[in-house]
Structure formats: C-alpha cells, structure tokens
C-alpha positions as CSV (number, residue, x, y, z in Angstrom):
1,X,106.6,-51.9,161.7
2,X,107.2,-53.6,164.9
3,X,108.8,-51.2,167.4
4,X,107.6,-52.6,170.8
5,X,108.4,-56.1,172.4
6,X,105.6,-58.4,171.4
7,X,103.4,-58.8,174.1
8,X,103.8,-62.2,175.5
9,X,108.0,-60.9,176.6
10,X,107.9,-59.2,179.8
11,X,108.5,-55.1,179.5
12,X,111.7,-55.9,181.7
13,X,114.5,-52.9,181.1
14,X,117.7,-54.2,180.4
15,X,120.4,-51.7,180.1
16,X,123.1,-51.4,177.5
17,X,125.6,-52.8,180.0
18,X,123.7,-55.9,180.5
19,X,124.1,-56.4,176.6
20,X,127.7,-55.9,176.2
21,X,128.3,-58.2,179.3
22,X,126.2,-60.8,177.7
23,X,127.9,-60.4,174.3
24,X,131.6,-60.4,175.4
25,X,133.6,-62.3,173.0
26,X,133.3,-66.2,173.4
27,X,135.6,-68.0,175.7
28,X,136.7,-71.3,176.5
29,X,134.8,-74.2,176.6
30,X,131.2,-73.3,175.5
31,X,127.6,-74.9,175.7
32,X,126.0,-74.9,172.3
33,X,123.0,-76.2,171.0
34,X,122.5,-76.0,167.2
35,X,119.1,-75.2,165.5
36,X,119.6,-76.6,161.3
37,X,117.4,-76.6,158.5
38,X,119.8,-79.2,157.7
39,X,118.7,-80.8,154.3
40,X,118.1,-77.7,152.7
41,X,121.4,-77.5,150.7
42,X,124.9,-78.7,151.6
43,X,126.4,-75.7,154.1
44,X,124.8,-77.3,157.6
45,X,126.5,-80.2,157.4
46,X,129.7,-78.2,157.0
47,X,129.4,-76.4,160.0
48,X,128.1,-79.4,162.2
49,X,130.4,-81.5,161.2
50,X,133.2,-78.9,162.1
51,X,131.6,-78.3,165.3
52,X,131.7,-82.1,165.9
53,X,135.6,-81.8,165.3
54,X,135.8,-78.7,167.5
55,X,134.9,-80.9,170.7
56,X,137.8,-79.7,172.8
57,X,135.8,-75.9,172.0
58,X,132.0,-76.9,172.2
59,X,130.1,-78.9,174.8
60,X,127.5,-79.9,172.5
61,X,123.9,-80.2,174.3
62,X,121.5,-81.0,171.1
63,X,120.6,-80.6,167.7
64,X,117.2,-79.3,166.4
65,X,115.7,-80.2,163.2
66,X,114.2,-76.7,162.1
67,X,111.6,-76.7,159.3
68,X,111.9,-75.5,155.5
69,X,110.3,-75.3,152.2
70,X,111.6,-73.3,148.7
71,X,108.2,-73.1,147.5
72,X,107.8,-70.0,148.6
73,X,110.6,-68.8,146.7
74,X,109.5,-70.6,143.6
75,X,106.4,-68.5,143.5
76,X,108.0,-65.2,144.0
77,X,109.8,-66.6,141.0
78,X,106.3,-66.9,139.2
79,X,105.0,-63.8,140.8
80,X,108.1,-61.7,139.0
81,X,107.3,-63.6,135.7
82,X,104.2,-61.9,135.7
83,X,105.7,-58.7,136.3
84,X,107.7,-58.9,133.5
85,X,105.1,-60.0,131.0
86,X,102.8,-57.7,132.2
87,X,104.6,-54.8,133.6
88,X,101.5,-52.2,133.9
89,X,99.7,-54.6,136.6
90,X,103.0,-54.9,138.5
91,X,103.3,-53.3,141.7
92,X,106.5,-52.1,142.8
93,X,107.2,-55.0,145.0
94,X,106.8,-56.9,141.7
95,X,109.2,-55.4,140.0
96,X,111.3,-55.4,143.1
97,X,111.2,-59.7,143.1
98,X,111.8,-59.2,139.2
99,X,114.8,-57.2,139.7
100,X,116.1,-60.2,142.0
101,X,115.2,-63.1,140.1
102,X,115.1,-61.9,136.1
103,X,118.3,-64.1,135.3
104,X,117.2,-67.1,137.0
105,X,113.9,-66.8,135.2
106,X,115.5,-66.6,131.9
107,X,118.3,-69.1,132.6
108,X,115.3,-71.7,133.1
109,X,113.7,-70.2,130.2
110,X,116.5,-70.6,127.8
111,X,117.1,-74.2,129.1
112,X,113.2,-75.2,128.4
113,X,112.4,-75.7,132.3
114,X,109.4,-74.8,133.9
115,X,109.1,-73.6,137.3
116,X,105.4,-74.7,137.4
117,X,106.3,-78.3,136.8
118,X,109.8,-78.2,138.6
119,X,109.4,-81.2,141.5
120,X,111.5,-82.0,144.2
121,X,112.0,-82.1,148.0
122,X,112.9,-78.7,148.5
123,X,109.3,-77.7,147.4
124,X,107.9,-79.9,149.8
125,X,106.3,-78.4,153.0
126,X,108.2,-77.1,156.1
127,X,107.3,-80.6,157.7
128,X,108.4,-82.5,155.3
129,X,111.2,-80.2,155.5
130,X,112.3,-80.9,159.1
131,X,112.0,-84.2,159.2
132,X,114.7,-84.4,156.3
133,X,116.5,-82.4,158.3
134,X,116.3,-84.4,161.1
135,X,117.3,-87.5,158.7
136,X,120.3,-85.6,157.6
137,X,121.8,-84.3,161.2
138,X,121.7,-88.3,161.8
139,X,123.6,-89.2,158.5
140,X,126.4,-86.6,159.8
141,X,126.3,-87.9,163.1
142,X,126.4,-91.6,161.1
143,X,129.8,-90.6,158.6
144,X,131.7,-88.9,161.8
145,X,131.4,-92.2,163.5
146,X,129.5,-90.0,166.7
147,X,126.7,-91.4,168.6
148,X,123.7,-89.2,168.2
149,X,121.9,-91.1,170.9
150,X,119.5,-88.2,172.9
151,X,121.0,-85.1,171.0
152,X,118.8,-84.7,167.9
153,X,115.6,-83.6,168.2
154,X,112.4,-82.8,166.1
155,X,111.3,-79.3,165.7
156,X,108.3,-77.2,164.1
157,X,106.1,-78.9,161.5
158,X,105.2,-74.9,160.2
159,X,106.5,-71.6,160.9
160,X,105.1,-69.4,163.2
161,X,101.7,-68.0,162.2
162,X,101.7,-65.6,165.1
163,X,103.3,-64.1,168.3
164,X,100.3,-65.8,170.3
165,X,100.7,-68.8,168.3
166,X,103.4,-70.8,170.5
167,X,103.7,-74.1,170.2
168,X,106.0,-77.0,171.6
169,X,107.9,-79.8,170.2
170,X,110.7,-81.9,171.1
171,X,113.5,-79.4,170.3
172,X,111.7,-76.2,171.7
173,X,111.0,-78.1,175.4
174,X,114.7,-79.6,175.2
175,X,115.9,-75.7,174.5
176,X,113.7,-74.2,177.5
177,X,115.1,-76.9,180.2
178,X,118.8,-76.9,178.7
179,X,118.7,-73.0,179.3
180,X,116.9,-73.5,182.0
181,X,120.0,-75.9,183.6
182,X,122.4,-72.9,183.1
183,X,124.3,-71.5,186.0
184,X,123.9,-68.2,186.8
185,X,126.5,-66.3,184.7
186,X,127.3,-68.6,182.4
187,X,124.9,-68.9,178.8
188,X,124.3,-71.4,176.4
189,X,125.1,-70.7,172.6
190,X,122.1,-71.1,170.4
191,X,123.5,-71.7,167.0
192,X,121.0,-70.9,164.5
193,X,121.9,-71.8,161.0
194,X,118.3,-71.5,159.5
195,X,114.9,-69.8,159.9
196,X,114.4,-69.0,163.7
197,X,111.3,-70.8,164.3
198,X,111.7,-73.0,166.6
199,X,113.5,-70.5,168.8
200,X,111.2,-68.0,168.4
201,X,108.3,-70.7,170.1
202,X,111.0,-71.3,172.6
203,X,111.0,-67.9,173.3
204,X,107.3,-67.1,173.5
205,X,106.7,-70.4,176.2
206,X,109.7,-69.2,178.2
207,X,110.6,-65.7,178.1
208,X,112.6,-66.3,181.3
209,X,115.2,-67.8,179.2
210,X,116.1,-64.9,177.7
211,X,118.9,-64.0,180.5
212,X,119.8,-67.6,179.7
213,X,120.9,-67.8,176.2
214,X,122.6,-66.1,173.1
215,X,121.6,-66.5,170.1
216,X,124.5,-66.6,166.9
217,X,122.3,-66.4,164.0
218,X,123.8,-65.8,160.0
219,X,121.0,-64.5,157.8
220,X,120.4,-61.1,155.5
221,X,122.2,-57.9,154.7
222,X,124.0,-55.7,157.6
223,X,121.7,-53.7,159.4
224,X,122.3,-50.3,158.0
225,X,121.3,-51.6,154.5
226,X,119.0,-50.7,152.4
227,X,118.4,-53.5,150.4
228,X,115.4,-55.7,150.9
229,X,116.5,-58.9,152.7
230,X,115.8,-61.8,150.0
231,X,117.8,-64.1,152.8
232,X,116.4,-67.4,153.0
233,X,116.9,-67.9,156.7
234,X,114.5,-64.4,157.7
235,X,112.5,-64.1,154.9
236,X,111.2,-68.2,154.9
237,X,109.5,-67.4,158.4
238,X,108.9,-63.1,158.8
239,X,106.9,-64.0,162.2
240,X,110.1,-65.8,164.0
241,X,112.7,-63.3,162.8
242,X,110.6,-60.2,164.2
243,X,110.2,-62.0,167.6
244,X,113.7,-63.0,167.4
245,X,114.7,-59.4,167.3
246,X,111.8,-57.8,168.9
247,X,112.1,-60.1,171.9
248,X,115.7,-58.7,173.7
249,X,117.3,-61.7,173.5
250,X,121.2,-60.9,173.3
251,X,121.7,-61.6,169.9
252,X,125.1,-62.1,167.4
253,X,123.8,-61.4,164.0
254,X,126.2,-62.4,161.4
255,X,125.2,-60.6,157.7
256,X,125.3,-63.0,155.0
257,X,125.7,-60.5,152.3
258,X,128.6,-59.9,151.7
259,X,130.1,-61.3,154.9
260,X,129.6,-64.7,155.1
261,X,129.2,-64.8,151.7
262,X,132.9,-64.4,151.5
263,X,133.2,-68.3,152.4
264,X,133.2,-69.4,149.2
265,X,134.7,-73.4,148.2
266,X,135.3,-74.4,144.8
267,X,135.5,-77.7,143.3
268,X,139.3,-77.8,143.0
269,X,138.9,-76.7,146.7
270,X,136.6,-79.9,147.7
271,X,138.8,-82.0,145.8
272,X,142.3,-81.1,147.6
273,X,141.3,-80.4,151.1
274,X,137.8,-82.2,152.0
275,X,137.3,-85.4,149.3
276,X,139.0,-88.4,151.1
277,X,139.6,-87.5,154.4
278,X,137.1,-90.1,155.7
279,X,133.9,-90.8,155.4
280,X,132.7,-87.3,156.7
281,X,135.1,-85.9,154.3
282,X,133.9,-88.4,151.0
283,X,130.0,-87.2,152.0
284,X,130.8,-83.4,152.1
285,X,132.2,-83.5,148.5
286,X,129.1,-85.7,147.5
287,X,127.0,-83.0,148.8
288,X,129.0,-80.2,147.0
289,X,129.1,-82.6,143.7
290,X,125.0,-83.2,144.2
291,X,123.6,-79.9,145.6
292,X,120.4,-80.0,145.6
293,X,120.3,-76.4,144.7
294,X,122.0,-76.8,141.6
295,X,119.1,-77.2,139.0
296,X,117.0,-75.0,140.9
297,X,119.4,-72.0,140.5
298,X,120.0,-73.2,136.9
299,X,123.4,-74.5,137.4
300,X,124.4,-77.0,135.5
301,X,128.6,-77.3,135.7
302,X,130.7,-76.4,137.9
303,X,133.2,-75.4,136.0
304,X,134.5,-72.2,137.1
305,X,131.7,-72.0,139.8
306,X,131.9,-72.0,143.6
307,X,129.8,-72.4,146.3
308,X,128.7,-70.0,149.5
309,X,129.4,-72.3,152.7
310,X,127.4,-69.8,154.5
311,X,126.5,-71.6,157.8
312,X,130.3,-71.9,158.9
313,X,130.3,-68.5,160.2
314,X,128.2,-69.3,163.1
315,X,131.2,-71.9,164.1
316,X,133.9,-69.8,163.0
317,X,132.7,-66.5,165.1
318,X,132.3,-69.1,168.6
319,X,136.0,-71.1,167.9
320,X,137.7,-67.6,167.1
321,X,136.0,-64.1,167.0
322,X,138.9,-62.9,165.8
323,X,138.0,-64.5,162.3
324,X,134.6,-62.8,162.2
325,X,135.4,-59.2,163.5
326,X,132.3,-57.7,165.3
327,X,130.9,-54.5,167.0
328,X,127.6,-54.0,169.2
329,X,125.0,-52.0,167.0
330,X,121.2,-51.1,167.8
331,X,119.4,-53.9,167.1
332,X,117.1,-52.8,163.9
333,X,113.3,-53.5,163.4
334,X,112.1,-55.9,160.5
335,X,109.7,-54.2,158.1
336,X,107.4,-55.8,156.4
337,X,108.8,-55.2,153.5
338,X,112.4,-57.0,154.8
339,X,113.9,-54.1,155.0
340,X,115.7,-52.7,158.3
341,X,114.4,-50.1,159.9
342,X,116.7,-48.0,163.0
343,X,114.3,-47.1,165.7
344,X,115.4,-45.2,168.9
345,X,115.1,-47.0,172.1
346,X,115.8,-50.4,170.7
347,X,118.5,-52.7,172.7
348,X,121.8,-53.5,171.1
349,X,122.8,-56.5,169.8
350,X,126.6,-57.7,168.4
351,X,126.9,-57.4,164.8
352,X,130.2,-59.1,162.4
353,X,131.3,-56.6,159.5
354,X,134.2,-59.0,158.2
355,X,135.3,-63.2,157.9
356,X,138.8,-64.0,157.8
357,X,138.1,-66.4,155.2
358,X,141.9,-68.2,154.7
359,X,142.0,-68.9,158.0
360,X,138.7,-70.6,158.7
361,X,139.1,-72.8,155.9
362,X,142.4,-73.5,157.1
363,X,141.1,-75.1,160.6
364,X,138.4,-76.7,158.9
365,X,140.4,-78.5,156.7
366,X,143.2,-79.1,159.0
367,X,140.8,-81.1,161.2
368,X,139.2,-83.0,158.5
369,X,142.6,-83.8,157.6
370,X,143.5,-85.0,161.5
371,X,140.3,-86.6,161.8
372,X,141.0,-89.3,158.7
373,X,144.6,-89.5,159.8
C-alpha cells in the first residue's frame, strides 16, 4: 500500500484547517471544468447537459475527453469463468471476481452469447475511447444548441502507467493554466465523472496546482467499506486514483455504492419528464432506450428495469450540497487489492453519506422542461 505522497508532490504540510477551508460547502457562482469518459454509457451526458442548464450556477471553463475501455472488465469476466470451472486453480481473488460477476456470466450463458466473440466500441482501447468521448461532449454541445467553440478538449490516449510517467495533452495543459488563472482564494471545481487520468498527469506536471483546485469525483464504496471497489471509474486506471488520493489535493469523493446509486430513472420516468423536451431532451431518452451497456450486462427489456444516472451527483452536490449531505473524513489509501485502507497521518478529504434523490430529479427535469418551453 501506498502511505506516503508519491514523490514527484512536494512534502508540503497542510494542516486540517487548510482542508476544511478549501472544502467549505460550494457557493455562488462557481468555475468548473468537467473531466468525462463521456461515450462510455448514457449518465455523462446527463449531468453535462444539466450543468449546461445550470449556467446562472457554473462558469463553465472546459471539457476534457478522458479515456476508457470495458475490456478490462470483460476479461475479469473470463478470468471468473475459469474460476468457476476450475475452482482448485482459483485463487482467492478469482473467486472474489466470480462472486461479482457469476450472474452475468450465466445470464450470457443461458442466452448463447460469448464473451470471447462479444464486439463493440466499448472494448475498444482507452484511445479509441476518448476520442468517442470527445465526439460525444460535441453531440451534447450540438442538441443544447451551445457553441462548443474552445471548451472541449482531448485528453489521455492510455492510463497512467506510472507516477513518473506524466504526460501532456490538450486537456491536461488547458487544466494547469485554467488553475493556474485562479485568484488567490477562489478555486476551480474539477468535476470528474470518470477515471482520473487525465487529472492525475495534471497533477504530476503541476503540483503547484494543488492549492488551486478541488476535485468532485463519484466512484466506489464509502471509505470505511470493506468491500473491494469493482467501480469502473477507480478500478479502469489504479495508478490515477492512488495519485489522486495520495497527492493532497482537496478532494469531494462522492461513493457510488449505494449513494449515488440511489439516482435511479426508469423508462416511465424518461418518458414523462425528459422525452420531448427538445432536442437535448429527445437524445437523452435515445441514449436510455439504446444504452450501450445493455447487452453487455445481459439486459434485454426494460420492462420493470431502471437505470443508475450515476454522474449527476457530481452536479447535484455543486448546485445544492444540501442534496448530497457530506462530512470531512481521513482520506483512505487505495490497496492494491481495491480495497480502502485507514492510515494515520493521512489529510482529510469531504466525503457524501446521502442523495436527496426527489429533489435532484426535480430541478433536472424542471429545466429540461424550461429549456424546450
């Protein structure tokens, strides 16, 4: 385990005071940049394009197109169907990624579909993966009638191999100089709503931008867990999430199980509220209708079946805290293992234990409705 800064983050002491003032509940009119793995599913666009109807709320400064790829997860998937077939050469991490994928195996099994022969997009590599993403912010940008002209930018081909292993691209040097252009005082939201890569090499080439930003990331259990974090925005990239929480960055972490996985839409949902109110409105229930996610998971109706909008949480917490209640916690250490670990002499970070679901529906649908009005 990781349990000292890595060493390219200066060994500067900042007390817990200087956390809780950088992690006072949002205020007014705030400067956010958003990091999305945009194409992955459907729950980015969501909370982009209620961010983009939030403009009175959110001085947007940019968009970065982060990188992605399910293969990974498709051969844990083959990795556990070993384990099951031939349980006396499993380890116990094997039986651990049985334990979370045995339905989904059989569900494929039962409906004659084979993972080694499943194709599509989200297998393809994290550059391919970006660049999708970078398609997609565009298309929202596009069906919100916004002009996207010098926001979005290109991030990461890969993950992060290492914590020496910094690179640029176009959204990690527009991240350094927009934090960079802060005041003194004030900070600049970094809303991270997928694998923390390309703010982890932001990091690493400019630790001085650490008194700069905060970053609102959604991802994995609460940190007193137990439970192994099979969370696709930490697990997809282990090196980023360690620096992001080894680094001292003030950080708002937002659990996805079983916080923000409380922000659940069904179809009759989509169909009342979000289908025909405009053309942002029309795409968002296309998306929902045509997850990509769907056969992958072995989904084939939707009847009776909803869907996690997990990324909205990042927007919900910044318009309101009160709909994502928090507390300041010590920040955990990542195993390698993705499990948390408590450590003494870590630095705190904020951490949301609830989601005032109703209620962040509410405004999202109450704009859409404005918005097409």
């Amino acid at each position: 385990m990781t349990t000292q800064p890595p060493p390219a983050f200066p060994l500067r002491r900042r007390d817990a005071a200087w956390y809780r003032d950088r992690l006072v509940l949002p205020a007014g009119r705030l400067r956010v940049v958003i990091d999305t793995d945009a194409a992955n599913e459907i729950d980015d666009q969501f909370a982009l394009a209620w961010l983009l109807l939030s403009r009175e709320r959110f001085d947007l400064q940019g968009v970065y197109a982060g990188p992605f790829s399910f293969e990974y997860r498709r051969q844990e998937m083959l990795r556990a169907r070993r384990a099951r077939d031939n349980p006396s050469a499993a380890t116990q991490a094997d039986l651990d990624l049985l334990h979370q994928h045995a339905d989904q195996i059989a569900e494929h099994e039962r409906k004659g579909v084979s993972l080694e022969s499943m194709a599509g997009p989200i297998f393809q590599p994290p550059a391919v993966g970006m660049e999708r993403s970078h398609a997609e912010i565009l298309t929202v940008f596009d069906r919100m009638g916004i002009a996207a002209d010098g926001l979005v930018h290109r991030g990461a081909t890969g993950y992060l191999s290492s914590a020496t292993d910094a690179r640029s691209s176009a959204a990690t040097d527009h991240l350094i100089r927009t934090a960079r252009a802060t005041r003194p005082g004030d900070t600049l939201d970094v809303i991270a709503l997928g694998c923390v890569t390309n703010i982890a090499h932001a990091l690493l080439l400019a630790p001085d931008i650490i008194d700069r930003v905060v970053v609102v990331w959604t991802s994995g259990f609460p940190s007193h867990a137990p439970q192994v974090n099979y969370a696709f925005n930490l697990e997809q990239d282990m090196v980023a999430s360690t620096v992001l929480l080894d680094s001292g960055v003030p950080l708002v972490y937002l659990p996805g199980y079983h916080v923000g996985a409380q922000l659940r839409l069904s179809l009759p949902d989509m169909q009342a509220y979000v289908r025909g109110r405009g053309a942002i409105g029309d795409y968002l229930y296309h998306l929902f209708t045509h997850n990509p996610l769907w056969e992958f998971l072995g989904i084939d109706s939707l009847y009776a079946h909803s869907w996690v909008i997990w990324d909205v949480i990042n927007v919900a917490w910044l318009l309101n805290p009160a709909w994502v209640p928090s507390s300041m916690v010590t920040t955990p250490v990542l195993g390698a293992d993705r499990r948390w670990y408590q450590t003494a002499g870590r630095h705190p970070m904020r951490e949301a234990h609830g989601v005032a679901r109703d209620a962040i529906f509410r405004d999202f649908f109450q704009k859409l409705e404005r918005a097409a009005s």
